[in-house]
DOMAR-655249 format. One line per field, with one value per residue: residue number from 1; residue in three letters; x, y, z of N, C-alpha, C, CB in turn. Coordinates in Angstrom, 2 decimals. Atoms other than C-alpha are relative to their C-alpha. Last residue first. Glycine has a CB too. Layout:
seq	(NUM ...)
type	(ALA ...)
nu	(X ...)
nv	(Y ...)
nw	(Z ...)
cau	(X ...)
cav	(Y ...)
caw	(Z ...)
cu	(X ...)
cv	(Y ...)
cw	(Z ...)
cbu	(X ...)
cbv	(Y ...)
cbw	(Z ...)
***
This chain:
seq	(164 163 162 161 160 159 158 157 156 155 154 153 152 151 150 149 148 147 146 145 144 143 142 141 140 139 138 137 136 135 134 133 132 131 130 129 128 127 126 125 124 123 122 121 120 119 118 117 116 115 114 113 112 111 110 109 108 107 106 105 104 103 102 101 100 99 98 97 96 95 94 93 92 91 90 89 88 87 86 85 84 83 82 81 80 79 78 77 76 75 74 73 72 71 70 69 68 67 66 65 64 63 62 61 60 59 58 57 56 55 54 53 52 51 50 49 48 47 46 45 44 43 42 41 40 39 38 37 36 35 34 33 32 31 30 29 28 27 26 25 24 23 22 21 20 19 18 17 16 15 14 13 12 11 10 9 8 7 6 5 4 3 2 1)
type	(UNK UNK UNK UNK UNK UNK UNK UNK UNK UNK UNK UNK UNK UNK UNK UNK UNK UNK UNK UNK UNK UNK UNK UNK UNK UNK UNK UNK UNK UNK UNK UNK UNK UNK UNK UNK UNK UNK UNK UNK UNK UNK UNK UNK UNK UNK UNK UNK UNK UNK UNK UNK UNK UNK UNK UNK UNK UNK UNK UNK UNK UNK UNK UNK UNK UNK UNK UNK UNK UNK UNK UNK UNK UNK UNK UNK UNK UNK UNK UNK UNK UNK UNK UNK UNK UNK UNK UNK UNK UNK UNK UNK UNK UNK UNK UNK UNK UNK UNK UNK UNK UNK UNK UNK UNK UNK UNK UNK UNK UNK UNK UNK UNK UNK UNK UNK UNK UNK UNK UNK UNK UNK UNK UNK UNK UNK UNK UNK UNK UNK UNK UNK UNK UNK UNK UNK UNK UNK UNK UNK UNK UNK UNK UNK UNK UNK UNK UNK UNK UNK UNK UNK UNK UNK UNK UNK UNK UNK UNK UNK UNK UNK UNK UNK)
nu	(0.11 1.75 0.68 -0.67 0.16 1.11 0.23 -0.50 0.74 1.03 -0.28 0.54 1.24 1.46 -0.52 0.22 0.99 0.07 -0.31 0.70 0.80 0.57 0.98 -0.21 -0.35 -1.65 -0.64 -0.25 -0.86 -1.65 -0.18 -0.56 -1.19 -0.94 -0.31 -0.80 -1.46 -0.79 0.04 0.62 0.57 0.27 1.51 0.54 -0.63 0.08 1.39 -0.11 -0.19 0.77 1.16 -0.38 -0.03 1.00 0.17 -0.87 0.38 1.01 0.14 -1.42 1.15 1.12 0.86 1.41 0.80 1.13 1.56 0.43 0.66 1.21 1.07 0.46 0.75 1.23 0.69 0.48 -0.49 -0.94 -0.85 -1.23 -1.20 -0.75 -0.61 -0.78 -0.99 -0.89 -0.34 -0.79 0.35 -0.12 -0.01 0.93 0.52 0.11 1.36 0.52 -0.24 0.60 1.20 0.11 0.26 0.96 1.39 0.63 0.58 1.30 1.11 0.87 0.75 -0.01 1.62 0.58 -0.10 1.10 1.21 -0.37 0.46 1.84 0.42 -0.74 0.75 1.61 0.30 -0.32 1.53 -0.34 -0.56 -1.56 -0.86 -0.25 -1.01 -2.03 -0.57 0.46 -0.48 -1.05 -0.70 -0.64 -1.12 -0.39 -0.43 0.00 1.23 1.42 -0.16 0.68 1.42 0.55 0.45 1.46 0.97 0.02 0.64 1.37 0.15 0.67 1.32 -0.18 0.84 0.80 0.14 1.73 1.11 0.10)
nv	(0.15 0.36 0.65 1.54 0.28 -0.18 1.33 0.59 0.28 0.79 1.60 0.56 0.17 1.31 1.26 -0.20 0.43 1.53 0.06 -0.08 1.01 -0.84 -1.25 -1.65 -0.04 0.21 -1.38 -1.17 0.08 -0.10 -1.07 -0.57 0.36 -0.21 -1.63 0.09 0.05 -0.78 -1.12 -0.64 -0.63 1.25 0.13 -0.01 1.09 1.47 0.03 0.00 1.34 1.08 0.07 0.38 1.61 0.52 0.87 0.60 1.68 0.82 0.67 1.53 1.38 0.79 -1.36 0.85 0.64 -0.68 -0.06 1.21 -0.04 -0.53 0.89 1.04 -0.88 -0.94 -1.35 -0.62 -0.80 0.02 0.16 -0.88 -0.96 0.77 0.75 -1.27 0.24 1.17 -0.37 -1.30 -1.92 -0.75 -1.73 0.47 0.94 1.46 0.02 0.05 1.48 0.63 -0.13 0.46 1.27 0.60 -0.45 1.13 1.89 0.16 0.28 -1.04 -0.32 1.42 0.10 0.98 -0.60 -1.03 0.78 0.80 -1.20 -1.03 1.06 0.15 -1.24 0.11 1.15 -0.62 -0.77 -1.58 -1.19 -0.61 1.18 0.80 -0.17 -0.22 1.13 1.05 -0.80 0.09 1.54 0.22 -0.66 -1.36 -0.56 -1.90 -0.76 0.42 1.01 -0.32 -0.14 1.33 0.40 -0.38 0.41 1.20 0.08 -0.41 -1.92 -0.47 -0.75 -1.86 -0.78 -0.63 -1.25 -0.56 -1.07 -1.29)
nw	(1.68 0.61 -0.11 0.11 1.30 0.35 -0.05 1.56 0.56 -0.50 0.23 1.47 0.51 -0.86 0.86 1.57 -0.09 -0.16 1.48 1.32 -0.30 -1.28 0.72 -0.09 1.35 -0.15 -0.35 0.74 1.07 -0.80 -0.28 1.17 0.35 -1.28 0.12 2.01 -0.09 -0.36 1.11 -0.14 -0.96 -1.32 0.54 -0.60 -0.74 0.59 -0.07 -1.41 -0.64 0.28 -1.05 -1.02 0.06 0.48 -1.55 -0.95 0.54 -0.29 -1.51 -0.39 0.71 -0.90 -0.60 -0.84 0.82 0.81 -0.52 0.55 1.62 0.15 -0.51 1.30 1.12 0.05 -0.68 1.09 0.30 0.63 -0.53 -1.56 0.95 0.55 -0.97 -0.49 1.27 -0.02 -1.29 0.38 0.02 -1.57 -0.09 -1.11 -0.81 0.71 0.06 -1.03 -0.32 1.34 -0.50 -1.33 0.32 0.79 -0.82 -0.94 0.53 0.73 -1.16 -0.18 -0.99 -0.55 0.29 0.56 2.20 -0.02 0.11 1.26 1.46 -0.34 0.68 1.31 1.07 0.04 1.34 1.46 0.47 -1.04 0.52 -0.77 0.73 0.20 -1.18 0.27 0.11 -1.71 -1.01 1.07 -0.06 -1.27 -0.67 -0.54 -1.31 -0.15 -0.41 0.26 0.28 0.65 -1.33 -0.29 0.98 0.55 -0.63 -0.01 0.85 -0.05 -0.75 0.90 -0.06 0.36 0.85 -0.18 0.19 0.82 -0.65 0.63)
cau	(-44.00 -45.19 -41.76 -40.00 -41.65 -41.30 -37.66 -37.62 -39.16 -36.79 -33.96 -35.40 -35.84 -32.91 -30.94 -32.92 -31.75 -28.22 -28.49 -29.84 -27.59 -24.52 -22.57 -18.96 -19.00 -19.74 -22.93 -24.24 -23.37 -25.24 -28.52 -28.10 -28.12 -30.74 -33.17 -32.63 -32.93 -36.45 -37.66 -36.60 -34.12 -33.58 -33.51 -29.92 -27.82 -30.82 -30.92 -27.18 -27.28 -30.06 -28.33 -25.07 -26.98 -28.73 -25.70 -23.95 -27.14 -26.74 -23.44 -23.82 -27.04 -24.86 -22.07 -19.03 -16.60 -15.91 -14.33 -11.03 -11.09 -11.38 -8.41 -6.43 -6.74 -6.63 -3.16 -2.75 -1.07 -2.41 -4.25 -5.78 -6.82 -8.89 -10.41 -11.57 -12.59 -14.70 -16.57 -17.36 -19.23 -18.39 -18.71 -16.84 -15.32 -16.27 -16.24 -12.73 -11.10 -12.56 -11.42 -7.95 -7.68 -8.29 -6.48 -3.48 -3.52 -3.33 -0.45 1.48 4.53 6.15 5.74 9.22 9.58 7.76 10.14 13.12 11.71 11.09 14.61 16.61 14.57 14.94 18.91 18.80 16.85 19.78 18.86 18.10 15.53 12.49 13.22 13.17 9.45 7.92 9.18 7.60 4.50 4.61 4.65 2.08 2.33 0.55 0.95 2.82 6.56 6.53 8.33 10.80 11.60 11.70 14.63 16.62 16.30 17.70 20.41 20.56 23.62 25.93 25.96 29.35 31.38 31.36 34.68 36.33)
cav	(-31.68 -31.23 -31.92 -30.11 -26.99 -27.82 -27.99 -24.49 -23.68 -24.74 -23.41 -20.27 -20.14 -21.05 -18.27 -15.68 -16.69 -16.92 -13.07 -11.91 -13.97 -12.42 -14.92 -15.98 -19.98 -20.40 -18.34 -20.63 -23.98 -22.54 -21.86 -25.18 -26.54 -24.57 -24.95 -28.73 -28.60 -27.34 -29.34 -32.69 -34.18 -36.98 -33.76 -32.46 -33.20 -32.20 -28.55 -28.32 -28.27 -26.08 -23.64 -23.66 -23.10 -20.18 -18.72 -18.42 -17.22 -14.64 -13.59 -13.47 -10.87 -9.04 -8.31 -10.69 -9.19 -6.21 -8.56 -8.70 -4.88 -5.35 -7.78 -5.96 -2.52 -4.11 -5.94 -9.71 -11.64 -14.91 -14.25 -11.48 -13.30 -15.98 -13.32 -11.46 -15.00 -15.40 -11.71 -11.89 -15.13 -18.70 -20.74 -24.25 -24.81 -22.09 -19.55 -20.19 -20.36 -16.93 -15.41 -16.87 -15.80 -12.40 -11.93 -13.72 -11.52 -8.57 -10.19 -10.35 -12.44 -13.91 -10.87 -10.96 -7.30 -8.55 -11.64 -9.44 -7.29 -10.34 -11.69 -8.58 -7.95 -11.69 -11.07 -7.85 -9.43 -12.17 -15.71 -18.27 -20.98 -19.09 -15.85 -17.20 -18.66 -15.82 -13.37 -15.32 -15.78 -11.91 -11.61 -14.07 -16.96 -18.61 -22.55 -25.44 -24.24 -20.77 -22.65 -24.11 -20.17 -19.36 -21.76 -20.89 -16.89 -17.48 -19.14 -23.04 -24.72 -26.78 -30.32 -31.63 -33.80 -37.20 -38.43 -41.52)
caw	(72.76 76.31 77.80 75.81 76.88 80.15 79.40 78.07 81.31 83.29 81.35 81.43 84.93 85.79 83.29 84.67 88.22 87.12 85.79 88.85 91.09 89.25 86.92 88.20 87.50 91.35 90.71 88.00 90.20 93.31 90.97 89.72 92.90 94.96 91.82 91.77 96.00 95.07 92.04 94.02 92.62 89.84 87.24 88.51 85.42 82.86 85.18 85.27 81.63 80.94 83.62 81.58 78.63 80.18 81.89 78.90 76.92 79.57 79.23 75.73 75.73 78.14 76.05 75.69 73.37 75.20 77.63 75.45 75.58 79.65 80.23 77.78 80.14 83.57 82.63 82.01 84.89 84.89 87.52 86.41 83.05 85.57 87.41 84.63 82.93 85.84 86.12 82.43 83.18 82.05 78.97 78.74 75.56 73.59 75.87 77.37 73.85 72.70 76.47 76.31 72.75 73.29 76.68 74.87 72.13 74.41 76.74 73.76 73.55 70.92 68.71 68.01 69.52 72.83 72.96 72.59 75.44 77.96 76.89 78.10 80.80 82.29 81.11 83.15 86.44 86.66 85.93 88.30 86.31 88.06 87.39 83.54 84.60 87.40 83.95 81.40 83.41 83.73 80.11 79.38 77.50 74.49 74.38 72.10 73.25 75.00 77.59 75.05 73.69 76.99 77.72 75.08 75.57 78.61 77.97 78.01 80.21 78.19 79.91 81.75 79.74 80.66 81.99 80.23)
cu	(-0.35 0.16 -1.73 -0.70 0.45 -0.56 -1.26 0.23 0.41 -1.30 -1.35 0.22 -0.39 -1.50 -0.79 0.30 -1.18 -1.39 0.03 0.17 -0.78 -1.03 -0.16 -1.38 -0.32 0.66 1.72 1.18 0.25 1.00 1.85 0.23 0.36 1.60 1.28 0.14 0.52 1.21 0.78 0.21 -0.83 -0.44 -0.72 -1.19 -0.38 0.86 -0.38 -1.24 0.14 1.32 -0.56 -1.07 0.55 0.34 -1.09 -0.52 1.16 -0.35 -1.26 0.24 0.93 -0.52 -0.54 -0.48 -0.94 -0.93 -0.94 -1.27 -0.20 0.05 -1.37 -1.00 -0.22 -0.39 -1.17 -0.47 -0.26 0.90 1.44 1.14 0.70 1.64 1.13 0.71 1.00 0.93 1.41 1.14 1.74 -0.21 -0.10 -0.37 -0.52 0.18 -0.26 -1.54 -1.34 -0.05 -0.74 -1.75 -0.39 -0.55 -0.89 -1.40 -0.40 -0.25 -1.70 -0.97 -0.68 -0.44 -0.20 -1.13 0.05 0.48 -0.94 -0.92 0.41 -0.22 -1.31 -0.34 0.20 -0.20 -1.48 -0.24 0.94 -1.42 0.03 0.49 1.53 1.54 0.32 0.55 2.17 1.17 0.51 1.17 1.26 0.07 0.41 1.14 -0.06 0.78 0.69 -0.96 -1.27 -0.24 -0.75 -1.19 -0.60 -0.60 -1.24 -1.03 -0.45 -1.06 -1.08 0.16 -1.13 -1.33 0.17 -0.85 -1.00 0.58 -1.05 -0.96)
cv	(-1.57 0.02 -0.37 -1.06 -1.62 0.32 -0.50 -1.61 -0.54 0.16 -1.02 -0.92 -0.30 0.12 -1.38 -1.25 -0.35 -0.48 -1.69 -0.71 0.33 -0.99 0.18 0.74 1.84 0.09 -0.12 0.92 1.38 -0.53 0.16 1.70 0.49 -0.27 0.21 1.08 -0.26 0.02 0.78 1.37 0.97 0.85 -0.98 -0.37 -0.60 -0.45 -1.75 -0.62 -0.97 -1.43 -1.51 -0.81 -0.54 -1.42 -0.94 -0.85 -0.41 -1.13 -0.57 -0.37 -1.15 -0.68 -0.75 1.09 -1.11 -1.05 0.64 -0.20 -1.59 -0.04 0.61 -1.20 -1.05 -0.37 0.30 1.07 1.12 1.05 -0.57 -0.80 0.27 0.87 -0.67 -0.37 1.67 0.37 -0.94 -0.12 0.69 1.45 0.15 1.82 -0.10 -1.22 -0.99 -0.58 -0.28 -1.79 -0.76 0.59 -0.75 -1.32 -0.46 0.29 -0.81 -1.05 0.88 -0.05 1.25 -0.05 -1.09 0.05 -0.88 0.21 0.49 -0.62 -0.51 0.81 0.30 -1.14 -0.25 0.79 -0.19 -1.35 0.45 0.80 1.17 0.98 1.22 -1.22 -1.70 0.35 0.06 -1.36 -0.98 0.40 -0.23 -1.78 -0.08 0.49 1.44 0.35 1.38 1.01 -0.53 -1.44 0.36 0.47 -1.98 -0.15 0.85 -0.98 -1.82 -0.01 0.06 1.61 0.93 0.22 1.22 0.83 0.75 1.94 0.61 0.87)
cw	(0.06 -1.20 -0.14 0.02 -1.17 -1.68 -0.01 0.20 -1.44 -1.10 0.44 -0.75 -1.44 -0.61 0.44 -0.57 -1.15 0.50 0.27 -0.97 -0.82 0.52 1.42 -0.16 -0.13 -1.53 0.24 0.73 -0.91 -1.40 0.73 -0.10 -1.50 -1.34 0.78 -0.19 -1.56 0.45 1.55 -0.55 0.38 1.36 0.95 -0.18 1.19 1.42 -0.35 0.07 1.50 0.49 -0.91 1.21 0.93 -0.30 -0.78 1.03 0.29 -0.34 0.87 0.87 -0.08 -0.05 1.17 0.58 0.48 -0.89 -0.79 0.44 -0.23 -1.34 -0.81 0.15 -0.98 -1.65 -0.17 0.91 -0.70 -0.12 -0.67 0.54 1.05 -0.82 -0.37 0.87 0.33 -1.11 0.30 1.63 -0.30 0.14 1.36 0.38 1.30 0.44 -0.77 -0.27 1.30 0.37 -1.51 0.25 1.30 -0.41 -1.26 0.68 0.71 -0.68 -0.71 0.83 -0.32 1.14 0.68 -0.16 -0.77 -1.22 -0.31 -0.39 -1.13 -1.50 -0.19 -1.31 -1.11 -0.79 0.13 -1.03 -1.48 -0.84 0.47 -0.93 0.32 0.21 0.30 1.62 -0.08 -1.29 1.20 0.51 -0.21 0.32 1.32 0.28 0.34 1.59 0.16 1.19 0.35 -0.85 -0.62 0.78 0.17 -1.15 0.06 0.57 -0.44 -1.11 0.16 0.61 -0.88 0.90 0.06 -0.98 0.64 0.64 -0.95 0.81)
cbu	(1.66 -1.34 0.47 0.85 0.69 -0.21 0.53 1.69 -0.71 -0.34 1.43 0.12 -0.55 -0.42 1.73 0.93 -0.23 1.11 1.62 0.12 -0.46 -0.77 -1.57 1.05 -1.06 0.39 -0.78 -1.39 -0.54 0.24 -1.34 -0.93 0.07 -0.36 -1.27 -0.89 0.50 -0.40 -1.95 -0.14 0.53 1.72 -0.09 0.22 1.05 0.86 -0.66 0.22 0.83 -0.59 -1.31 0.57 0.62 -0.44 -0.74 0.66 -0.42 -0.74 0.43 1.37 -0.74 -0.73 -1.39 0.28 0.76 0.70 -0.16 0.83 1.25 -0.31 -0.10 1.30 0.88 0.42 0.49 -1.04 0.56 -0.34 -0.54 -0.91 -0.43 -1.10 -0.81 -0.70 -1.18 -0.76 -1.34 -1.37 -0.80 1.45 -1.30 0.96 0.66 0.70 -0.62 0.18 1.92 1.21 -0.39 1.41 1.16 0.22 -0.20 1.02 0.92 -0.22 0.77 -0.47 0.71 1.17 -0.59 0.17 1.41 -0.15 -0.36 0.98 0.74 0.13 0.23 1.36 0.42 -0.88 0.86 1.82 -0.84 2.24 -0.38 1.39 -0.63 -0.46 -0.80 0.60 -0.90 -3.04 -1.13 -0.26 -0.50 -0.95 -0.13 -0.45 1.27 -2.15 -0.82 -0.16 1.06 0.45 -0.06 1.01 1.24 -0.19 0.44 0.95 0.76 0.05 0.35 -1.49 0.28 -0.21 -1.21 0.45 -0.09 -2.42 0.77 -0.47)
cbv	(0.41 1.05 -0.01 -0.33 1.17 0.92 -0.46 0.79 0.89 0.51 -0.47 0.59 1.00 0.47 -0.23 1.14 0.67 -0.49 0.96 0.96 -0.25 1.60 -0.26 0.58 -1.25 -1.70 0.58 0.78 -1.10 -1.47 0.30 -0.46 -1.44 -1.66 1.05 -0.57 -1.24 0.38 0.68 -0.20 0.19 -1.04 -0.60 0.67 0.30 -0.38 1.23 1.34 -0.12 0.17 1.73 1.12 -0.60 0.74 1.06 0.94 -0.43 0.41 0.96 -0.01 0.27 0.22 0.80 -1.32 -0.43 1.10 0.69 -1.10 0.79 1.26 0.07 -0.73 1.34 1.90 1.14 -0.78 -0.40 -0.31 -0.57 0.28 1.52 -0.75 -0.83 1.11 -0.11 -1.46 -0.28 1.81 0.81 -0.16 0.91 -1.22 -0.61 -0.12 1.13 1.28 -0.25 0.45 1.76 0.75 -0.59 0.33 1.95 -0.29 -0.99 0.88 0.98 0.31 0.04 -0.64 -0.15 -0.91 0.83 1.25 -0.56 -0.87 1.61 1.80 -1.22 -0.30 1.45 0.25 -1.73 0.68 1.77 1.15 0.21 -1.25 -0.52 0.42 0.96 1.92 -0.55 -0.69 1.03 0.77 -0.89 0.89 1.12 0.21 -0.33 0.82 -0.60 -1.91 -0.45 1.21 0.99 -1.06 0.46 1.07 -0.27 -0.15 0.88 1.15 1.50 -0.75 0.63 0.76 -0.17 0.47 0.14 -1.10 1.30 -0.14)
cbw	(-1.05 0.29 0.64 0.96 -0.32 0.85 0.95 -0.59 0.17 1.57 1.05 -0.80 0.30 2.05 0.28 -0.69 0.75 1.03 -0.69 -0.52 1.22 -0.39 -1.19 -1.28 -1.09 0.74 1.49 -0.13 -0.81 1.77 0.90 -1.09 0.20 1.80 0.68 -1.56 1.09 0.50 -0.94 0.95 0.35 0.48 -1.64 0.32 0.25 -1.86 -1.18 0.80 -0.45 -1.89 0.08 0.33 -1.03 -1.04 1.75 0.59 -1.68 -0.15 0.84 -0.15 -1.86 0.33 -1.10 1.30 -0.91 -1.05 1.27 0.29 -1.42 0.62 1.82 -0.54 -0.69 0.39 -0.33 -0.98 -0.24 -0.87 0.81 1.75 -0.91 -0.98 0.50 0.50 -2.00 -0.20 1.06 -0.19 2.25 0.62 -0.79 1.53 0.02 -0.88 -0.40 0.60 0.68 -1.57 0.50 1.13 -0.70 -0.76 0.55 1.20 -0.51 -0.82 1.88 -0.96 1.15 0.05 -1.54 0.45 -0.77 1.09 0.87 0.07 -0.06 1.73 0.60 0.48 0.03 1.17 0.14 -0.10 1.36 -0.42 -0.92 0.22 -2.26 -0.78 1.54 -1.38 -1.47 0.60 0.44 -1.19 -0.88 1.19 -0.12 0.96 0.18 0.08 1.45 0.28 0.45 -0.53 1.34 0.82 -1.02 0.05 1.11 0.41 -0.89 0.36 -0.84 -0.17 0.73 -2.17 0.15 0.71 -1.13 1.34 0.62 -1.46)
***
């Protein structure tokens, strides 16, 4: 007996699996249906269906993508701008999701970041421990200002510590 060749999925079919347990961007959504060989009208044609579902919103995603981020592993403004970008997310939803990390947040960012760098590095000498937790802050986006701040006040807040 011959086996029936499988139905191919439409478009809509296969973005509704891709959206499937995580948020997507619009231009992910795009790079995935080109992807899987469809013609640019059915891409459009699924794209804007998906937008009037509500099944895509590249604002939502900027919000949740920066709420998630900070909570499990915080990072500067600068990084999570980066990160959105390359997902795709325009300028304008990048920046309102940024509104919600001021300054005083991007500091006590770097701060706990710094205290933990600071415990992980503690076996080395105090000045290649500065060096390295300083180089960890800045590769996690903060400025040097704002990662030097954060060093120091990890350090001393361990000092403190250590004379209780």
């Amino acid at each position: 007996m011959k086996e029936q060749p499988k139905k191919s999925l439409s478009p809509m079919e296969y973005a509704m699996k891709y959206l499937t347990g995580k948020d997507r961007t619009v231009s992910e959504m795009q790079a995935y249906l080109d992807g899987k060989e469809f013609g640019e009208a059915d891409v459009d044609a699924t794209v804007n269906r998906l937008l009037e579902l509500g099944l895509l919103n590249d604002e939502r995603y900027a919000q949740r993508f920066v709420e998630t981020r900070l909570a499990s592993k915080p990072v500067s403004r600068r990084h999570l701008w980066e990160q959105l970008k390359s997902h795709g997310v325009d300028d304008a939803y990048i920046n309102a999701a940024l509104d919600a990390v001021d300054t005083d947040g991007e500091a006590e960012n770097a701060r706990v970041i710094a205290v933990k760098f600071a415990r992980q590095f503690s076996s080395l000498e105090s000045e290649k421990r500065r060096e390295r937790v300083l180089s960890r802050l800045i590769a996690r986006g903060f400025t040097y200002d704002v990662s030097r701040k954060a060093l120091e006040a990890a350090l001393s807040e361990e000092e403190t510590w250590s004379e209780s």
